[in-house]
ZAVEXDO-321088 format. One line per 8 residues: number of its first residue (from 0); their letters; for each residue x, y, z of C-alpha. Coordinates in nm, 3 decimals. Example, Ala and Ser with C-alpha at 12.3 -4.5 7.8 and 13.67 -1.06 7.14 Angstrom:
ZAVEXDO-321088
0	as	1.230 -0.450 0.780 | 1.367 -0.106 0.714 $
***
This chain:
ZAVEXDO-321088
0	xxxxxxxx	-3.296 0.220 -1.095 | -3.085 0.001 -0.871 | -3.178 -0.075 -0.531 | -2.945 0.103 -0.362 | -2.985 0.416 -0.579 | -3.364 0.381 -0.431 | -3.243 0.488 -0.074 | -3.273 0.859 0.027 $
8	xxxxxxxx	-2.899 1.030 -0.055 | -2.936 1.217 0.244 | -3.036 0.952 0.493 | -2.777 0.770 0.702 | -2.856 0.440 0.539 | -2.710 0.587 0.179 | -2.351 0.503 0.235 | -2.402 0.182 0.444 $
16	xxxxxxxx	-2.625 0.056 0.111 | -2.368 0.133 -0.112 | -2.076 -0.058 0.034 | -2.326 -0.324 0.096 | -2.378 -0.378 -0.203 | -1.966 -0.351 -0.378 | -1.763 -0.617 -0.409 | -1.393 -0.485 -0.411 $
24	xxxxxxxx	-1.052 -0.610 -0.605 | -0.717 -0.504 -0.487 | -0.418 -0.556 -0.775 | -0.167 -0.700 -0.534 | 0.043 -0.873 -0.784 | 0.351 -0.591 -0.848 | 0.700 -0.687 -0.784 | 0.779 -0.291 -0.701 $
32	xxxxxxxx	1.111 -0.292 -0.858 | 1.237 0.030 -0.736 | 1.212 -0.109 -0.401 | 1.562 -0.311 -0.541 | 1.668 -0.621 -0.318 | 1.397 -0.555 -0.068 | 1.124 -0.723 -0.309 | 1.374 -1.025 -0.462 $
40	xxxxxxxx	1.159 -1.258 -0.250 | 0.810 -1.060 -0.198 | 0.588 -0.869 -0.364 | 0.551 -0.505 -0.285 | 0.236 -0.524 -0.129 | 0.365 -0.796 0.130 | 0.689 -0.566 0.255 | 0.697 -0.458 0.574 $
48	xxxxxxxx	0.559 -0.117 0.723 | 0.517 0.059 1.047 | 0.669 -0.227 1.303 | 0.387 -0.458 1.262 | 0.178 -0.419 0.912 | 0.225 -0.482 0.572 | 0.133 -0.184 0.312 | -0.158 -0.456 0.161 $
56	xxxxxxxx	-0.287 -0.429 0.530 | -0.397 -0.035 0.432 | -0.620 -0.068 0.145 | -0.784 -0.400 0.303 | -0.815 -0.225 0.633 | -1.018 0.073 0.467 | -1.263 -0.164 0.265 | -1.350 -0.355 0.639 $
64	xxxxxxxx	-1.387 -0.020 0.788 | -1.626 0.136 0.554 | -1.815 -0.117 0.544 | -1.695 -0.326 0.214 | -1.659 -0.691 0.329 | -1.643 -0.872 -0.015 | -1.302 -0.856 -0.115 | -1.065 -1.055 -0.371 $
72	xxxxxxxx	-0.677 -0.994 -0.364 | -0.540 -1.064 -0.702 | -0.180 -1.225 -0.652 | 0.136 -1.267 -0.914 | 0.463 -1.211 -0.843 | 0.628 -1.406 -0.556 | 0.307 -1.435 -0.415 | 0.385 -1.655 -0.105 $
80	xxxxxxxx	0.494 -1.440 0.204 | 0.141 -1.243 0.095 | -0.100 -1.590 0.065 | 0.016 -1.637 0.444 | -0.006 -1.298 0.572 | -0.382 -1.274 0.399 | -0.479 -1.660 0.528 | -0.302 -1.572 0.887 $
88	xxxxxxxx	-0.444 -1.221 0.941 | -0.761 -1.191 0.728 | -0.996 -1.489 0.772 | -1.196 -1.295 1.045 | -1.496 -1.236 0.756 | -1.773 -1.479 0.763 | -1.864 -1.682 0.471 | -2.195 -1.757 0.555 $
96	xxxxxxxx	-2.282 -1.353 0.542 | -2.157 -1.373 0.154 | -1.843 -1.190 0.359 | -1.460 -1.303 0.210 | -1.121 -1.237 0.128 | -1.040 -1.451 -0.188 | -0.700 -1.508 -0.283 | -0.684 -1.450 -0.624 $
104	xxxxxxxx	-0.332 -1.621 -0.807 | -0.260 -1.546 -1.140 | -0.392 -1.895 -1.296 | -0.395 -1.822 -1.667 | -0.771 -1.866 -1.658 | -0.855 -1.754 -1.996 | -0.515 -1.805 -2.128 | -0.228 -1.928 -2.116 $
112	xxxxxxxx	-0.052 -1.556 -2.082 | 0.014 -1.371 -1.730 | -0.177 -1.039 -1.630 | -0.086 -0.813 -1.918 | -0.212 -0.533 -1.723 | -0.441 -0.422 -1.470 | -0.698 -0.406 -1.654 | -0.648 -0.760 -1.798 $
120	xxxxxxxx	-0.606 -0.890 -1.410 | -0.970 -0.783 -1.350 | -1.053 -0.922 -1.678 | -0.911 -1.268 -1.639 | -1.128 -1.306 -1.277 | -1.461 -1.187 -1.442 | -1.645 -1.484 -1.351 | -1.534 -1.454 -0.948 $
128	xxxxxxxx	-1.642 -1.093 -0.995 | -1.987 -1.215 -1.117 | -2.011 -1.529 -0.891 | -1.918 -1.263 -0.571 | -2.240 -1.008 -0.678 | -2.235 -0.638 -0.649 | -2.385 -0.352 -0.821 | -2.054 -0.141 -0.767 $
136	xxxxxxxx	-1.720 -0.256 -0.823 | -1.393 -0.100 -0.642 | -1.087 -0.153 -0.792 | -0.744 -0.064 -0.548 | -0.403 -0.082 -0.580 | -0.257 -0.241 -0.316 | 0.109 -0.098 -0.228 | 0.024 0.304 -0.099 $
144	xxxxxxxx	-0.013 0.374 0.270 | -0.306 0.591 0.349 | -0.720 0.563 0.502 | -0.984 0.674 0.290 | -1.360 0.606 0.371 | -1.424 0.458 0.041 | -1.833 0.499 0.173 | -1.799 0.826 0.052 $
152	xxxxxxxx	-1.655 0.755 -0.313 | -1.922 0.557 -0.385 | -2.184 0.837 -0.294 | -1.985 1.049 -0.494 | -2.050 0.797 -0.793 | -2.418 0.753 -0.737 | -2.513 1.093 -0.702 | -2.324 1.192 -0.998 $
160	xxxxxxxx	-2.485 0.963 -1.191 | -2.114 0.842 -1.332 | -2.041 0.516 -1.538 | -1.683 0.522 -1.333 | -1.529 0.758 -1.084 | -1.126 0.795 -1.021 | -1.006 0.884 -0.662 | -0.752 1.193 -0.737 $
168	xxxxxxxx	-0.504 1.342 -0.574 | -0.299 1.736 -0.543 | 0.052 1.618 -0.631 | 0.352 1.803 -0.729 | 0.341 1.946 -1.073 | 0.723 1.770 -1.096 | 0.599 1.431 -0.957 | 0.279 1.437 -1.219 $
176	xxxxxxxx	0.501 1.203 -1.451 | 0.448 0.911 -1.278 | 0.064 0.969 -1.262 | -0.259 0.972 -1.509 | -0.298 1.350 -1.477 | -0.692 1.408 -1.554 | -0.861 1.762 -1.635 | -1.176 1.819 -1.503 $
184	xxxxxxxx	-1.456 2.051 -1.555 | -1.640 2.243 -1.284 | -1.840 1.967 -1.166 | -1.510 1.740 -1.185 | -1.624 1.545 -1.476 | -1.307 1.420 -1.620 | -1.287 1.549 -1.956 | -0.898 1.444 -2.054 $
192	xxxxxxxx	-0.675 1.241 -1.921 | -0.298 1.148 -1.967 | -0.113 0.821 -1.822 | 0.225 1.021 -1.703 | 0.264 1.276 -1.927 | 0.623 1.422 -2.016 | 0.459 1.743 -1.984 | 0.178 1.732 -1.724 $
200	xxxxxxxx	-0.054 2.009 -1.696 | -0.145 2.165 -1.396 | -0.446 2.238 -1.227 | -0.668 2.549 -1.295 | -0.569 2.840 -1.078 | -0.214 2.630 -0.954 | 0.064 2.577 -1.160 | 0.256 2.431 -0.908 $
208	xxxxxxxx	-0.012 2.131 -0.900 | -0.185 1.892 -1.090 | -0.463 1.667 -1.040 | -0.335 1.287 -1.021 | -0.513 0.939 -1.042 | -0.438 0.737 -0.728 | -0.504 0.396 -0.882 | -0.884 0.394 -0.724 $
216	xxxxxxxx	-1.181 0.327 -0.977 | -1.527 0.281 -0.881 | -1.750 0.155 -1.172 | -2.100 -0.020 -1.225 | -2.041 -0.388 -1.231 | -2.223 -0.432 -1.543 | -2.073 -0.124 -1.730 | -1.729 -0.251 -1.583 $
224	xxxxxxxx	-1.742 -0.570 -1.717 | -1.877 -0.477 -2.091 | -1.549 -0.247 -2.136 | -1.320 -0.490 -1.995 | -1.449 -0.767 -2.285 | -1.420 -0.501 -2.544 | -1.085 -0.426 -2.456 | -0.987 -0.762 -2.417 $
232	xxxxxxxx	-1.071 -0.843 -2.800 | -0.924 -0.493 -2.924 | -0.525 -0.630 -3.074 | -0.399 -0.255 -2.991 | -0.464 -0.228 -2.609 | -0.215 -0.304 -2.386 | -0.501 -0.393 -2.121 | -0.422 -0.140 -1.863 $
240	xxxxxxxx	-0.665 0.087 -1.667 | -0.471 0.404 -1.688 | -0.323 0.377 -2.081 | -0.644 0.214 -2.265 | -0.964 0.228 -2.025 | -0.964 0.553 -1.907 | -0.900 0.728 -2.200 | -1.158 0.544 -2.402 $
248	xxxxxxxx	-1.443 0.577 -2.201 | -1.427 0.944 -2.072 | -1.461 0.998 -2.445 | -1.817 0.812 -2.513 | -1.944 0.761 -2.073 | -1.887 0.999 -1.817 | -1.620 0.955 -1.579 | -1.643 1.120 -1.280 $
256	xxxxxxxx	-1.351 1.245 -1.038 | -1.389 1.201 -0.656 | -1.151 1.453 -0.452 | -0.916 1.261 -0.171 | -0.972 1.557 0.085 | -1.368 1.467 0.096 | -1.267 1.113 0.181 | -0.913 1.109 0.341 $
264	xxxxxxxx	-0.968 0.989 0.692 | -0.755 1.161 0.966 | -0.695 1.442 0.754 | -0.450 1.738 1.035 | -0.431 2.094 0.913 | -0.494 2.000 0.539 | -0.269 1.761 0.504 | -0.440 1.452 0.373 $
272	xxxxxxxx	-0.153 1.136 0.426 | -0.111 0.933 0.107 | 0.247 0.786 0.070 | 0.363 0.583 -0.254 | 0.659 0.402 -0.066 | 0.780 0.261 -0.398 | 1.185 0.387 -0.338 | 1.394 0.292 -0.067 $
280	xxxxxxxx	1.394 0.640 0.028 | 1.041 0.706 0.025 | 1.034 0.368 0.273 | 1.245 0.454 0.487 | 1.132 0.862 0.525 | 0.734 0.679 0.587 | 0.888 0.459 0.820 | 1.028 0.757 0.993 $
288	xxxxxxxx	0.782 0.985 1.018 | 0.588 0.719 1.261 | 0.863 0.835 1.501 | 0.793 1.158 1.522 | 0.630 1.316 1.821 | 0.275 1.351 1.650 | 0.254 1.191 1.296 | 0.065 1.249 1.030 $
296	xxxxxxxx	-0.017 0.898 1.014 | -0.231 0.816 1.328 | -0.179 0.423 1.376 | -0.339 0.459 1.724 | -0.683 0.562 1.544 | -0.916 0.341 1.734 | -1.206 0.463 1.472 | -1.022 0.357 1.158 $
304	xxxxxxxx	-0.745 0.050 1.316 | -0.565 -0.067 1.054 | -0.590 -0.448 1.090 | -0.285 -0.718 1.021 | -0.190 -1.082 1.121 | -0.123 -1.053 1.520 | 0.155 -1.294 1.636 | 0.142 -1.387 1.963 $
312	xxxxxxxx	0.462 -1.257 2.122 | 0.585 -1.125 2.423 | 0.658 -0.737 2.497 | 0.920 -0.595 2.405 | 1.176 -0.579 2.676 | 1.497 -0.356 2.773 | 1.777 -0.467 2.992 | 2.086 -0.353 3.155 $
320	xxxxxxxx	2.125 0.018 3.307 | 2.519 -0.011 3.301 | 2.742 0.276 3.283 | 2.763 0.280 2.908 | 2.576 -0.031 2.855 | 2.252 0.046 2.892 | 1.950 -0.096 2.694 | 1.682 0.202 2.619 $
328	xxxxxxxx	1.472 0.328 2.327 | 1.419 0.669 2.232 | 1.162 0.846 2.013 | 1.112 0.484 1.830 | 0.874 0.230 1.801 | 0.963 -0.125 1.963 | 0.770 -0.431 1.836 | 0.627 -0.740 2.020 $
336	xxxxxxxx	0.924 -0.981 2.057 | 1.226 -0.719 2.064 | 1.487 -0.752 2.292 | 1.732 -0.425 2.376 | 2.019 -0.563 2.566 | 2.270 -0.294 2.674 | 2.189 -0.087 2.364 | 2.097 0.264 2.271 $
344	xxxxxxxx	1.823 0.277 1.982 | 1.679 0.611 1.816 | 1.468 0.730 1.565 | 1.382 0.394 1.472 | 1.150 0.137 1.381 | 1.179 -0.208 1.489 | 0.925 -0.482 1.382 | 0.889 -0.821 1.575 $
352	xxxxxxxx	1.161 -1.023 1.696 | 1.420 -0.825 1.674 | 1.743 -0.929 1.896 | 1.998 -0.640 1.958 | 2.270 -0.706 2.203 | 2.544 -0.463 2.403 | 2.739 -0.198 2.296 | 2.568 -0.124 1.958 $
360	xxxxxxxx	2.431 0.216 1.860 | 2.152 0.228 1.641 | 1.954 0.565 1.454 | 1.748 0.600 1.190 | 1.707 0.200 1.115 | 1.390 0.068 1.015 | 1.477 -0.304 1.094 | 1.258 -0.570 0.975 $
368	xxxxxxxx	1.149 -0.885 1.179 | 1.374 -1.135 1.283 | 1.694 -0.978 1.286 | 2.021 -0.986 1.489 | 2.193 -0.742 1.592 | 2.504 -0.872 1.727 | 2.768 -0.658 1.989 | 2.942 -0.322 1.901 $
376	xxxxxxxx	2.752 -0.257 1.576 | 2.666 0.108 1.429 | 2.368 0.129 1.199 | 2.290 0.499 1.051 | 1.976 0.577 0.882 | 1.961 0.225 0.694 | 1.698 -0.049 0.604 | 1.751 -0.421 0.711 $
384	xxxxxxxx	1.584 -0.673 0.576 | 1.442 -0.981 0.730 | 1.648 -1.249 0.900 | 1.969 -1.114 0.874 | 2.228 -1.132 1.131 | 2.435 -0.865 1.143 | 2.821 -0.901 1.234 | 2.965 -0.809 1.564 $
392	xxxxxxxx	3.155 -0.486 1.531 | 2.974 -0.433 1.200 | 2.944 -0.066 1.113 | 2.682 0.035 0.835 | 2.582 0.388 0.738 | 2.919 0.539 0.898 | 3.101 0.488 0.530 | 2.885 0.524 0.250 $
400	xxxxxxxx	3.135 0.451 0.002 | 3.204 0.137 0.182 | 2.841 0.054 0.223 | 2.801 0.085 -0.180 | 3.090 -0.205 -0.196 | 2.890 -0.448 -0.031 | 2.486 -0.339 -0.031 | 2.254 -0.099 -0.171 $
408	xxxxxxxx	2.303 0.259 -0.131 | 1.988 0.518 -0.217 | 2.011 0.871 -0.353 | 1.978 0.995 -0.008 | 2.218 0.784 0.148 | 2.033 0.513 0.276 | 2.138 0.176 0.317 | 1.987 -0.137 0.230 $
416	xxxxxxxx	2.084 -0.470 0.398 | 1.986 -0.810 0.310 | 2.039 -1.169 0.377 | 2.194 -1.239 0.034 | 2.402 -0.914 0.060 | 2.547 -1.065 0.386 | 2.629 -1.388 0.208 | 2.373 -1.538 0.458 $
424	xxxxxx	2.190 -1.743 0.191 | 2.067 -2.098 0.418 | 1.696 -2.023 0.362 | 1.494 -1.777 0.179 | 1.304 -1.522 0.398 | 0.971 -1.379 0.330 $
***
């Protein structure tokens, strides 16, 4: 029996053993194309979120705060903005404690191919896996917003007994095509599961649900890495978790599922915050709630922080009480940095740095760092990217069918702005 299976499940040292002993990978190498222009030059898991993080801060954040301090980030595409946020913001973990977090490129270790697939990303870093120790392995996505004690996973695993366990999730019967849908029994053993389904099925006792894979796999290191190398030599797989793994093993092993609402940290009135913000849409409406009054998504949690690179800036600062130039903030959140001359901002979230001067109106922006915001501009409910510098007099979100002339223009009318949209192409932001 492993060591850590040795300790009492009821005493307080159960948990605290378990993530001791788990070393964790998070797959942080997705472009995130339906984000359009606003990964051309980043990866998904290094955009922007909230005013200050990035959405790879979340899942790293909830390994350091339950306890799970051996970590490797597995890199790909347009990898650099991400190397420097993880070097600048998350080299607090000491080495000499066997504590990390390895940046992991895609080197064509064994090959001379590219990650085929998540499961061939794990596969291709086996021997860092090994070097790093571990009884328990936890394997994250890294572009969803959300806190989850992952302490409590893992003593879902143990006690079950499980070869691997899969974090699931209620979702929408209607959204359950863009998830592995699993069917459990009634000790939520997994006994089928379907990498989005055309026709998902729903959960027992709610058709209006169905139970969803969130991308979270706990297994046993050494059972872990004996189905990666038989997948790896098997010509038919396509080397992915959800399409070949999963459906393999819960055949011959058993695969347990672990419920989000047992782990979900923060839950309010039964709702348990998870956000894939993998549209512009679903960006910006994230982004948004933070301005509400009392969000679901409590960033000023002092129990479960969610940690990031901290620039050192200075406040933010608001000037000029003018009759109808007057520089105030309402019902928004206002970054380090910022500086609201003579300007009226709602509803919106700005990140670091951001420079807006008289006589513009802005609502519903989330505005990334660095921008400009020169005189007698209108932005309505739009996105805009790092660096740019927006026109004096510009007006963006007033004329949608302007707006889809010249940038990118969501479903739900929201408006994405870039540097190369603006024809402001002198250097390559990140």
């Amino acid at each position: 029996m492993p060591k850590s299976q040795q300790v009492d499940q009821h005493s307080d040292r159960f948990i605290s053993t378990l993530t001791k002993n788990t070393a964790a990978i998070i797959l942080a190498g997705g472009r995130g194309s339906r984000l359009k222009n606003l990964t051309d030059w980043r990866a998904k898991p290094a955009v922007q979120f909230g005013g200050k993080f990035r959405i790879i801060d979340f899942p790293l954040s909830n390994c350091i705060n339950s306890g799970i301090r051996r970590i490797n980030v597995a890199t790909q595409y347009k990898a650099q903005s991400l190397i420097q946020h993880l070097q600048r913001g998350w080299g607090f973990l000491r080495g000499e404690f066997n504590e990390y977090v390895n940046i992991i490129p895609a080197q064509q270790r064994i090959s001379e191919e590219w990650y085929k697939g998540t499961a061939d990303a794990v596969y291709q870093n086996l021997d860092l896996l090994r070097e790093g120790g571990g009884e328990y392995i936890l394997i994250l996505a890294g572009d969803h917003i959300y806190k989850m004690d992952y302490g409590k996973m893992l003593a879902t695993h143990v006690r079950s007994n499980a070869d691997m366990t899969v974090a699931c999730i209620n979702v929408p019967l209607e959204d359950a095509k863009g998830f592995g849908v699993l069917a459990v029994d009634e000790t939520d053993k997994v006994v089928e599961f379907a990498e989005k389904p055309a026709n998902p099925k729903h959960m027992p006792g709610d058709p209006t649900k169905a139970f969803a894979s969130m991308g979270i796999y706990v297994f046993n290191a050494k059972f872990l890495y004996e189905q990666l190398i038989r997948d790896a030599g098997d010509p038919k797989s396509t080397h992915d978790f959800g399409g070949d793994i999963i459906p393999y093993i819960i055949k011959k092993y058993k695969v347990q599922a672990h419920r989000f609402t047992e782990s979900c940290v923060g839950a309010k009135n039964g709702n348990y915050y998870w956000r894939d913000v993998g549209t512009i849409d679903a960006y910006w409406e994230a982004n948004m709630e933070l301005t509400r009054v009392i969000p679901e998504l409590n960033l000023y949690d002092r129990e479960w922080p969610i940690w990031t690179s901290q620039e050192q800036l200075p406040p933010a600062k608001f000037v000029f009480n003018d009759e109808g130039r007057t520089g105030k903030a309402t019902d928004s959140l206002v970054s380090g940095g910022c500086l609201i001359s003579g300007s009226s901002v709602t509803s919106s979230v700005l990140f670091s740095d951001v420079r807006v001067h008289s006589y513009s109106d802005i609502e519903g922006a989330v505005i990334l760092p660095k921008v400009t915001v020169n005189r007698n501009v209108i932005l309505k409910n739009v996105v805009i990217d790092r660096g740019c510098s927006i026109p004096a007099g510009m007006q963006i979100g007033v004329d949608l069918a302007l707006d889809a002339k010249r940038f990118y223009v969501s479903e739900k009318g929201i408006t994405l702005v870039t540097p190369d949209m603006l024809g402001q192409d002198l250097y390559r932001v990140i």
